[in-house]
N, CA, C and O atoms as a GROMACS GRO file, in nm:
protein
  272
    1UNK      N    1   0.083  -0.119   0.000
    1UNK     CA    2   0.000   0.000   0.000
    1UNK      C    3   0.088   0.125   0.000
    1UNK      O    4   0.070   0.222  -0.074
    2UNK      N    5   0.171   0.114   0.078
    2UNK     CA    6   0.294   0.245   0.104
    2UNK      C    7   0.348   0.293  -0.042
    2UNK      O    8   0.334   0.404  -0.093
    3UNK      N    9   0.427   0.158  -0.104
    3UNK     CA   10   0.486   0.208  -0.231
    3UNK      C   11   0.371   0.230  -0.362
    3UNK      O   12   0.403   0.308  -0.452
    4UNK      N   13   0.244   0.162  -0.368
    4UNK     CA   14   0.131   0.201  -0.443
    4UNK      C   15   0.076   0.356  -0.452
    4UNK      O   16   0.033   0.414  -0.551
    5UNK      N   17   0.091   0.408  -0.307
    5UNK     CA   18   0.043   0.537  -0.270
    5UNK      C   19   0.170   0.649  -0.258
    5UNK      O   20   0.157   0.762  -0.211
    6UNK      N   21   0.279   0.599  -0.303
    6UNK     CA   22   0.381   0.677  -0.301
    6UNK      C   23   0.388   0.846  -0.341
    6UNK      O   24   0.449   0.932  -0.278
    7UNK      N   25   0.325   0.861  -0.440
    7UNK     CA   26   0.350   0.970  -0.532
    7UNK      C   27   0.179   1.028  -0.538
    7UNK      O   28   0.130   1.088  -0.634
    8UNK      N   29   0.144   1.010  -0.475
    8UNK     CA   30  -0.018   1.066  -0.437
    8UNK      C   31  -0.052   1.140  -0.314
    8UNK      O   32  -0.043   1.085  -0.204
    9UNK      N   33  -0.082   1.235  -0.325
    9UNK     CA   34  -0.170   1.346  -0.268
    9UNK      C   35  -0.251   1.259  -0.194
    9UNK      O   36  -0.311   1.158  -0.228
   10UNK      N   37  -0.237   1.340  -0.046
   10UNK     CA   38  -0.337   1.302   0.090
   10UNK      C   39  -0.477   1.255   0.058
   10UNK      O   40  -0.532   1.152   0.098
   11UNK      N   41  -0.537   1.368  -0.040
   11UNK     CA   42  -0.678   1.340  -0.077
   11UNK      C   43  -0.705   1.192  -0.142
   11UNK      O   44  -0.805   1.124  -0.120
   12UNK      N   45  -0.563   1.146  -0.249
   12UNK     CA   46  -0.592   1.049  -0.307
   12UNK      C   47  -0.566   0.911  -0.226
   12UNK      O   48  -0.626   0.804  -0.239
   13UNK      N   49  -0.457   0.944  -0.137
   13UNK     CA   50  -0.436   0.803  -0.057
   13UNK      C   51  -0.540   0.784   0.080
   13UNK      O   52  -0.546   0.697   0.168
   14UNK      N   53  -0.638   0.939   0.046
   14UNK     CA   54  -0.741   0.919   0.168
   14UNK      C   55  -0.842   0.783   0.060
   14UNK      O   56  -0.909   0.690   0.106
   15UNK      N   57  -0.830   0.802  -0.022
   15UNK     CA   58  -0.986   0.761  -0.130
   15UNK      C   59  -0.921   0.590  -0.124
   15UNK      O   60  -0.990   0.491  -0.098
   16UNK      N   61  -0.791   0.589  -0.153
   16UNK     CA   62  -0.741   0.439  -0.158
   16UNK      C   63  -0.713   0.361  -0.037
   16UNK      O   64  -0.679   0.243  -0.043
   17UNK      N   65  -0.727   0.425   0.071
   17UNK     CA   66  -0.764   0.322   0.190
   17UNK      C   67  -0.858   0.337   0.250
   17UNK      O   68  -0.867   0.286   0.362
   18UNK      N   69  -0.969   0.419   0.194
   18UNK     CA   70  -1.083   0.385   0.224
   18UNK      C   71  -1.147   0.299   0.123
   18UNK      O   72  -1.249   0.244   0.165
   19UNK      N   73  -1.121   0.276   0.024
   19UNK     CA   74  -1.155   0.164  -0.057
   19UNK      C   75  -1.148   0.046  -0.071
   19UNK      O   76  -1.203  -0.037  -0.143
   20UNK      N   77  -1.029   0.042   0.050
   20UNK     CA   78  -0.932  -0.097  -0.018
   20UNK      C   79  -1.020  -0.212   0.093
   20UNK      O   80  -1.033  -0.207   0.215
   21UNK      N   81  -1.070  -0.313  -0.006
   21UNK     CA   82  -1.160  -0.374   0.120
   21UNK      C   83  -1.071  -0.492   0.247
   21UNK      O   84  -1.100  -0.543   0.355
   22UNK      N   85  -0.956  -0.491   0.154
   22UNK     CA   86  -0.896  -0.566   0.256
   22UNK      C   87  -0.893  -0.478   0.387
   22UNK      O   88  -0.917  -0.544   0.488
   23UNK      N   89  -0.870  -0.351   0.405
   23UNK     CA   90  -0.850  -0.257   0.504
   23UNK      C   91  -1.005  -0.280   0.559
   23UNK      O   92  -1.027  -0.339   0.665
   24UNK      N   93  -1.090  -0.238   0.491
   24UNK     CA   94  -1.169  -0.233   0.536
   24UNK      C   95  -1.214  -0.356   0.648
   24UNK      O   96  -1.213  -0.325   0.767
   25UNK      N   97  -1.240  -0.451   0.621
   25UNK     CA   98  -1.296  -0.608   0.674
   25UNK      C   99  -1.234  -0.620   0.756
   25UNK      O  100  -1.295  -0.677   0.846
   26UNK      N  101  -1.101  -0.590   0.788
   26UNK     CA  102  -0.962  -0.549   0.920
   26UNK      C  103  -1.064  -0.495   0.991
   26UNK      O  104  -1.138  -0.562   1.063
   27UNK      N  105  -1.072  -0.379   0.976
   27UNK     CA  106  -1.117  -0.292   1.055
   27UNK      C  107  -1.268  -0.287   1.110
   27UNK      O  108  -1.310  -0.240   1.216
   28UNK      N  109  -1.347  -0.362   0.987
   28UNK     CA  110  -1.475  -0.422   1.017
   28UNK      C  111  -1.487  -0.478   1.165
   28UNK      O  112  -1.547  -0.418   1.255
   29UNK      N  113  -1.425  -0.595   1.178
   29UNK     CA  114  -1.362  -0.727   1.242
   29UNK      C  115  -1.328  -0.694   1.381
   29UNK      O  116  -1.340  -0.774   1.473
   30UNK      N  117  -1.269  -0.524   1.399
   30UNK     CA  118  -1.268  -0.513   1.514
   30UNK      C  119  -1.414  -0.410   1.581
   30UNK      O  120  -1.431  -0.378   1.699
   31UNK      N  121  -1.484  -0.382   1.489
   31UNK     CA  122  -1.626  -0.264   1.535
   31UNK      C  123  -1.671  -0.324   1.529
   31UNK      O  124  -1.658  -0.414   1.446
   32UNK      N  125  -1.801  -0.309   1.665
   32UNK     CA  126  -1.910  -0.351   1.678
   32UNK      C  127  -2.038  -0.350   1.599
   32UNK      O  128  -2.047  -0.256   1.520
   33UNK      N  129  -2.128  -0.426   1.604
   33UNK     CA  130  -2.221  -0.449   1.528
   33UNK      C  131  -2.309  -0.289   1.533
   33UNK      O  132  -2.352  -0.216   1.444
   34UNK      N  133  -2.310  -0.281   1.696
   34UNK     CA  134  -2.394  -0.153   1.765
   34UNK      C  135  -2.309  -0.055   1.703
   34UNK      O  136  -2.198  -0.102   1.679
   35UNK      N  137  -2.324   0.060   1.670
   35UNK     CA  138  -2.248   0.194   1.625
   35UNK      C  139  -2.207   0.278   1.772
   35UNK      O  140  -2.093   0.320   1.786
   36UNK      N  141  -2.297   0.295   1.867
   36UNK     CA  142  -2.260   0.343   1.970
   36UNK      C  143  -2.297   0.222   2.147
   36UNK      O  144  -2.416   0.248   2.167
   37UNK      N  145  -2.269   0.158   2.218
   37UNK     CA  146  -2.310   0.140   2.333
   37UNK      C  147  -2.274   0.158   2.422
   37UNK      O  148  -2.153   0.180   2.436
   38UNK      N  149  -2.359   0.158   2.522
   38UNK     CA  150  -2.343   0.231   2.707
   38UNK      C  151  -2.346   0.085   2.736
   38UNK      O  152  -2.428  -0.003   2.713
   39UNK      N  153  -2.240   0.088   2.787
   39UNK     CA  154  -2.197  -0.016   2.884
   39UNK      C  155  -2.248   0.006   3.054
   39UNK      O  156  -2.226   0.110   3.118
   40UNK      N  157  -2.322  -0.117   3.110
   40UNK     CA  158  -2.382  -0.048   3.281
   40UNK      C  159  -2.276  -0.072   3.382
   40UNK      O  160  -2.246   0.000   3.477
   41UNK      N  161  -2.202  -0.228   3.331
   41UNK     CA  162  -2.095  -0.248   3.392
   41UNK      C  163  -1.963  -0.215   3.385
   41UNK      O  164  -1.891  -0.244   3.289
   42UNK      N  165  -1.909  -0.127   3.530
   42UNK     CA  166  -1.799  -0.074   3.526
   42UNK      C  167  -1.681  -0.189   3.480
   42UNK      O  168  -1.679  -0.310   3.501
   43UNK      N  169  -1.590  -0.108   3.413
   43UNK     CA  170  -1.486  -0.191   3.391
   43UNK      C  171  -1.362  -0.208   3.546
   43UNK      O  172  -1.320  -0.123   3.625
   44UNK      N  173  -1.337  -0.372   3.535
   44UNK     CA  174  -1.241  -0.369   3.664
   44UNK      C  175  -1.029  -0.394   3.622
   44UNK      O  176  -0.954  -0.376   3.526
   45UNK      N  177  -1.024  -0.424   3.712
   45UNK     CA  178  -0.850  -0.416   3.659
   45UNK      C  179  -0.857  -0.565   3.599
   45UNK      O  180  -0.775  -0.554   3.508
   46UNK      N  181  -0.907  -0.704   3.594
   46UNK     CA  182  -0.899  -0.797   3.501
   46UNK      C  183  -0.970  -0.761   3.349
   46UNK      O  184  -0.948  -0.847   3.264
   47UNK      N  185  -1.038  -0.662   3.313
   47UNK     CA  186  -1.112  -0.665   3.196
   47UNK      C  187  -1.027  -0.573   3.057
   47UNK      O  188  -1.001  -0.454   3.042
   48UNK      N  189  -1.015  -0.633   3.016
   48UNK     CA  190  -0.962  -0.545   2.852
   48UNK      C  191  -1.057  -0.442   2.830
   48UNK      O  192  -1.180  -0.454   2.823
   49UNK      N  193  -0.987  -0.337   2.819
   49UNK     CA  194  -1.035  -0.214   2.814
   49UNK      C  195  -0.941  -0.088   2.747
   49UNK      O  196  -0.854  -0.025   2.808
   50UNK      N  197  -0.988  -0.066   2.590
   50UNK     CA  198  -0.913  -0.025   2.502
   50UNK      C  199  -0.968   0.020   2.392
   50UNK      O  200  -1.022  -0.076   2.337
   51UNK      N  201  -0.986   0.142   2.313
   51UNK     CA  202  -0.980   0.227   2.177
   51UNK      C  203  -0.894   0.270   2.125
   51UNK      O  204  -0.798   0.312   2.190
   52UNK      N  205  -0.896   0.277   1.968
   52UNK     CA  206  -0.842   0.316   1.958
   52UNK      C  207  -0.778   0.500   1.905
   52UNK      O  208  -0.858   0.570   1.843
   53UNK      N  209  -0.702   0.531   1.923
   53UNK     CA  210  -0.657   0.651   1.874
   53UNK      C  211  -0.510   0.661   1.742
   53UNK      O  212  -0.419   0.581   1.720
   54UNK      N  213  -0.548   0.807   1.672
   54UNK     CA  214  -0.471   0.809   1.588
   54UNK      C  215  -0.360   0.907   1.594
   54UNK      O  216  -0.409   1.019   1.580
   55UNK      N  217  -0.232   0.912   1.608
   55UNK     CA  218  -0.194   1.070   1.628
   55UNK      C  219  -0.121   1.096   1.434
   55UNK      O  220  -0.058   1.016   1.365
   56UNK      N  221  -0.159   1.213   1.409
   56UNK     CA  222  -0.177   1.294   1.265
   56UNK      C  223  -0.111   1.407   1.259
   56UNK      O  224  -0.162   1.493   1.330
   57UNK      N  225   0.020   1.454   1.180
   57UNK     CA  226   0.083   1.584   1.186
   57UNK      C  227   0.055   1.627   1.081
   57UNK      O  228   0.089   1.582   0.972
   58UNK      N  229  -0.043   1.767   1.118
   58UNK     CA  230  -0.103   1.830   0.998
   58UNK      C  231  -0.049   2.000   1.034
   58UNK      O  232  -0.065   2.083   1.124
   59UNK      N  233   0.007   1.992   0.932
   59UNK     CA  234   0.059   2.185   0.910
   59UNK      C  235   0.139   2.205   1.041
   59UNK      O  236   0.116   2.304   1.110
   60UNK      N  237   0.231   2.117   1.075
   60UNK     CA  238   0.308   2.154   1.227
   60UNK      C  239   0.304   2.160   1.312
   60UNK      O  240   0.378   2.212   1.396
   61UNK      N  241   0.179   2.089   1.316
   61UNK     CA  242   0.121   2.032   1.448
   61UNK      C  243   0.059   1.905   1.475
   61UNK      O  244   0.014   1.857   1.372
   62UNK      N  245   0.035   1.818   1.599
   62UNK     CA  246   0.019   1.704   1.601
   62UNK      C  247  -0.145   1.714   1.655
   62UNK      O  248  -0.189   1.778   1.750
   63UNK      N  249  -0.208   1.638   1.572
   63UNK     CA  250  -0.370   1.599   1.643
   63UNK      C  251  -0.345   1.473   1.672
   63UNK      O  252  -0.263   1.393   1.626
   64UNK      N  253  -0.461   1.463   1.791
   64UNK     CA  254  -0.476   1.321   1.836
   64UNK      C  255  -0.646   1.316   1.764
   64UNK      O  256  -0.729   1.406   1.769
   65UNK      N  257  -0.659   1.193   1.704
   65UNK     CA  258  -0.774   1.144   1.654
   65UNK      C  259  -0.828   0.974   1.776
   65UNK      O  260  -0.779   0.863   1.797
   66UNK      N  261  -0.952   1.051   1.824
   66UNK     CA  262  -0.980   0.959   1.911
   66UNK      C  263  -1.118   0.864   1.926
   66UNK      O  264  -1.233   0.908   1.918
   67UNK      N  265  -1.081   0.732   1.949
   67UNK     CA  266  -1.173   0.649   1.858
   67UNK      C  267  -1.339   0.677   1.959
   67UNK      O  268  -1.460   0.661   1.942
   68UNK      N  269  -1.262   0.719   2.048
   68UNK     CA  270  -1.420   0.733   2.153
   68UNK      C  271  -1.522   0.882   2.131
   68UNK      O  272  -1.625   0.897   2.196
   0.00000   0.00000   0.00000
């Protein structure tokens, strides 16, 4: 994907991994069926408990993109 998208503009390597269904079905695989749920039960120190986030350097500065 890296060397495919080499010589392409942000806009275009935005369009080619949002297309690419292998990416996609990855990423499927880990989202829930539900789009949003409230969980009643607190999470404890044995339970996996994890989102994810993206960090993005745009114009000289760093955003955090956050999956929650």
């Amino acid at each position: 994907m890296r060397n495919f998208t080499a010589g392409m503009d942000p806009n275009d390597k935005g369009m080619v991994i949002g297309n690419s269904e292998i990416i996609r079905n990855v990423h499927n695989s880990f989202a829930k069926a539900e789009p949003i749920t409230y969980e009643s039960k607190k999470a404890t120190e044995k339970d996996d408990v994890f989102h994810f986030i993206s960090y993005v350097p745009f114009h000289g500065r760093l955003y955090e993109l956050d999956g929650l």
